[in-house]
N, C-alpha and C positions, 0 to 999 in steps of 0.2 A: 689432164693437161697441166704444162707444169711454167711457170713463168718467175724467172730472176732479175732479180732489179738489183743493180749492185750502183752504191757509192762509195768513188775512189777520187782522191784529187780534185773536192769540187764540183764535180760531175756525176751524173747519177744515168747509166744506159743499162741496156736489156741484155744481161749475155742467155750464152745456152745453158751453160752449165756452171756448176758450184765446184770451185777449188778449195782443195783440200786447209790450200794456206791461208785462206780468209779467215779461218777459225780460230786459228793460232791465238795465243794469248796475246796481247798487246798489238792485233793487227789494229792497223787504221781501215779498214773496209766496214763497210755496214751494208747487210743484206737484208734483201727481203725476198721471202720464197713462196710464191702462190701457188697453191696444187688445187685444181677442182676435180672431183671426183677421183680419189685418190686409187692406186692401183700397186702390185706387190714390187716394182720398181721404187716409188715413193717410199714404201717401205724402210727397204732396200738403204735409201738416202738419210731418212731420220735414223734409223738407226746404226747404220755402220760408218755413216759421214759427218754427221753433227753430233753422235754420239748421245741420242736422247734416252731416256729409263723406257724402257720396253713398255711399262705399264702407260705411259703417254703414249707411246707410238698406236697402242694396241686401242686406247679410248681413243686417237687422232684419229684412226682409220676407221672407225665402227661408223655408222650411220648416223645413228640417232641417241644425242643426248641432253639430260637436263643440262642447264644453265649451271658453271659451278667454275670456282679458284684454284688452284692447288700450286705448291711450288715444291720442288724436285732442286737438287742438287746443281747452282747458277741458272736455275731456270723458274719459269712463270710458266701455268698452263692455264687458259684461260676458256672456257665457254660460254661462247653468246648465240642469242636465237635471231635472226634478221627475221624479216617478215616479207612477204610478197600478194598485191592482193591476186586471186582470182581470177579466172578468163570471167569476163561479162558481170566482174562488180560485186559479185556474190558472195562475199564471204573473203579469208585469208588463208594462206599458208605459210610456216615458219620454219627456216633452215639454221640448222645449227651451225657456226661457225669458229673452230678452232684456234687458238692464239697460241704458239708456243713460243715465247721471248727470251733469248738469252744476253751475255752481253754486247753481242755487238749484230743482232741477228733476230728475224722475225720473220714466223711460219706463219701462215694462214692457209687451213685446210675448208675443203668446202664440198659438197657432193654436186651441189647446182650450183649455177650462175648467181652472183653475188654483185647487184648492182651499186655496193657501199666501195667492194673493192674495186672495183671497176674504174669508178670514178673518181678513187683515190689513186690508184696504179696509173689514172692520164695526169694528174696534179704533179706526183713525183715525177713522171720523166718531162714536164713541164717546167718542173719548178726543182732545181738541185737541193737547195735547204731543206724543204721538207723530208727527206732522209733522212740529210743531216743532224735532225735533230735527236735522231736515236731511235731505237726498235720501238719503246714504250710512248715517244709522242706521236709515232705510227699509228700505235694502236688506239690511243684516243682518237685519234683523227676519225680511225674507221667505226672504232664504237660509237662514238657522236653521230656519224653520219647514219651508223645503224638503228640508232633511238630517235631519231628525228623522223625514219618513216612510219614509226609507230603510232606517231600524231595524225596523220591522213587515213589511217585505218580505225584507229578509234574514233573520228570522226563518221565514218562509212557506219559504224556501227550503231551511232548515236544517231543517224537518219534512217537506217534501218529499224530502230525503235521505235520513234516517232511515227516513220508511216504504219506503225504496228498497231500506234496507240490509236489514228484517225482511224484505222478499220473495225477495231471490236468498237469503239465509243460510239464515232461521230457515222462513218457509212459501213455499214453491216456487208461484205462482200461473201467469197466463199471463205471456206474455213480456214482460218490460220493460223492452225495448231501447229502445222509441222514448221511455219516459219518460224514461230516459237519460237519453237524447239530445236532446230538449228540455229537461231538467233542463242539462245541461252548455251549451245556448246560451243561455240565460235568465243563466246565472253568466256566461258570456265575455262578454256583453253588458253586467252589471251592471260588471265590469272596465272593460270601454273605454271605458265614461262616467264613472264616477266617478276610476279613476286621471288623467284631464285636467281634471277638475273638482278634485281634492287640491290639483292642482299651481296651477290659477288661485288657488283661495281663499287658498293658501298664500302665494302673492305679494301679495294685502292683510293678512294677517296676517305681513308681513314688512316692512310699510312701503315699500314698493318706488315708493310714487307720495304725493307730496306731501298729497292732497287725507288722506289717511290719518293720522288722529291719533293718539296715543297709546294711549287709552280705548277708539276703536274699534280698533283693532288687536288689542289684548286680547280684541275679542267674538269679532273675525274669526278668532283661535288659536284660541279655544274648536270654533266651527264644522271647523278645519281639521283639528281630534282626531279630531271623529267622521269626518271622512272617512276619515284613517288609519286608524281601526279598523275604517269598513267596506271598506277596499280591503283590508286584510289578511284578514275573514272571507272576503271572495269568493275570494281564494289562496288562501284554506284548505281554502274548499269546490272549489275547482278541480281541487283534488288528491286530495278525499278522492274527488268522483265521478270522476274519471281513473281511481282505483284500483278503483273500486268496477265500473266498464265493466269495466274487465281483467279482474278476478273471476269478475266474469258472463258474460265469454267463454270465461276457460278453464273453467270449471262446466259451462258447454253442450260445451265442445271435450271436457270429460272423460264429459260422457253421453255423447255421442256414441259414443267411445271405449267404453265398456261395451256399448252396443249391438251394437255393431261387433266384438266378441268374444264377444259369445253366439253372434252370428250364423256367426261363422266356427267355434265351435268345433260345432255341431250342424251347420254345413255340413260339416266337418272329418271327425265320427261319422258321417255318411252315407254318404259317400265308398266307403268299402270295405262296404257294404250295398249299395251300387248295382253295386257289381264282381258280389256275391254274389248277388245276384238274377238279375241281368243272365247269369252264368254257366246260373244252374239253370234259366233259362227258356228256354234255345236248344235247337233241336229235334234235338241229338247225346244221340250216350250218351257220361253220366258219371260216375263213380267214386260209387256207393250208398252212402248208413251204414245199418250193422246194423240189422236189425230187417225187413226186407221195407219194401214200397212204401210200407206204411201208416201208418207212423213216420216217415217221409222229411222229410216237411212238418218235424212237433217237432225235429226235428235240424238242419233249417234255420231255425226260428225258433230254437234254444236259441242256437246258434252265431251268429248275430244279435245278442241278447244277451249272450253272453259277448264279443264284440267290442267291443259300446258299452260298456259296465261297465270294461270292461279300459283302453279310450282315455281314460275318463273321471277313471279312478282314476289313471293317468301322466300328466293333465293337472295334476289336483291334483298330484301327487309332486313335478311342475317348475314348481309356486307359480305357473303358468297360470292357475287358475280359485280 
């Protein structure tokens, strides 16, 4: 699906289609061209109508990619990751979304529904200036909008942790290794897109390419803060569930452990019970305790007992049990 925002005269409305003579040099028009789930039409358009390097067209269209800057011949190619959480809260998912900026002109590619554009695309035909202000205060607009949902996710995540932490510590429930473990790929993932997303934004908040003016530069720092702070929450939380797995390994390696010594020490007490049975049951004659035949039995269960009592009380003595 393909949606054009064109500002002419003040005015900023929806046409169908991209003329050829908006591109013109020195036109007064400013476009914006949204494609979600792009198709060999789209193509088609970047390349034989805005005249983009193939090798953009070709990353525009692909799927899936890292976070990253590049500039091409009056052009900006920009990749950012939005985020979206989850049916039922569980976790996130991240689209990448393309920028391609020239001088009077801004693509935005996307495979899914982009709620950053969305709500900027009703702003502009709300609001004529914000066009107006150019392809690149567009594009902060929608970066901004796209890093501010990353605060509510990293937030999910940091409560996801904590009920992680009440379960191995505080109430023991069933096992929750694989929340874990999904908990720790959800953070390593939230890592590897945003620390290459830090470092592009960083480079327009550094001035690093002409089209970059002062003014916007300053929006672009702002932007580049919050990424800093969420690349360092994700560290944070990388290490506190790193610690928090370990925890909950050696907690099970330590039941375990206790298991594993009850069991050996009643296997332990048995041991010489099974001698002693085993003795009085074989069909010889052997050594009788006082009392005639009829007592026999109590003399072997007493001695029974006095033997486990006795193993039990020298376990305790050597802080065994």
């Amino acid at each position: 699906m393909r949606t054009v925002l064109l500002h002419r005269q003040g005015e900023t409305v929806q046409v169908d289609a991209v003329d050829p003579g908006w591109l013109t040099p020195g036109a007064e028009e400013i476009l914006w061209v949204d494609i979600e789930n792009p198709e060999e039409p789209d193509r088609l358009l970047l390349s034989d109508v805005f005249r983009i390097h193939e090798l953009a067209v070709e990353d525009a269209i692909l799927e899936i990619h890292h976070p990253k800057i590049e500039r091409y011949e009056n052009l900006l190619y920009l990749i950012l990751h939005g985020i979206v959480s989850e049916a039922g809260g569980a976790g996130f998912v991240t689209q990448d979304v393309d920028f391609l900026l020239g001088p009077n002109f801004i693509i935005t590619v996307h495979r899914t529904r982009s709620r950053s554009i969305e709500t900027e695309r009703r702003v502009c035909l709300r609001h004529a200036n914000v066009l107006a202000d150019g392809p690149l205060a567009l594009c902060h607009r929608i970066v901004d909008l796209m890093v501010d949902h990353y605060g509510p996710e990293v937030d999910g995540l940091e409560d996801r942790l904590e009920a992680l932490e009440r379960v191995v510590f505080e109430a023991p429930g069933p096992n929750p290794l694989k929340d874990l473990l999904v908990l720790k790929r959800d953070i390593a993932w939230l890592r590897r897109v945003a620390l290459p997303q830090r470092d592009a934004v960083g480079r327009l908040a550094r001035r690093e390419f002409p089209e970059i003016g002062e003014a916007l530069a300053y929006r672009f720092r702002d932007v580049y803060d919050h990424l800093v702070r969420f690349t360092d929450e994700a560290l944070f939380l990388q290490d506190r569930v790193t610690g928090l797995l370990d925890a909950h390994l050696s907690n099970q390696s330590n039941s375990l452990n206790q298991v594993m010594k009850v069991l050996t020490v009643i296997a332990t007490i048995f041991m010489p019970l099974t001698v002693l049975t085993g003795m009085y049951g074989m069909n010889v004659g052997l050594p009788a305790f006082p009392g005639g035949p009829d007592v026999q039995f109590g003399w072997i269960v007493g001695l029974m007992l006095g033997l486990s009592f006795s193993m039990l009380w020298f376990f305790r003595w050597m802080r065994w049990l």
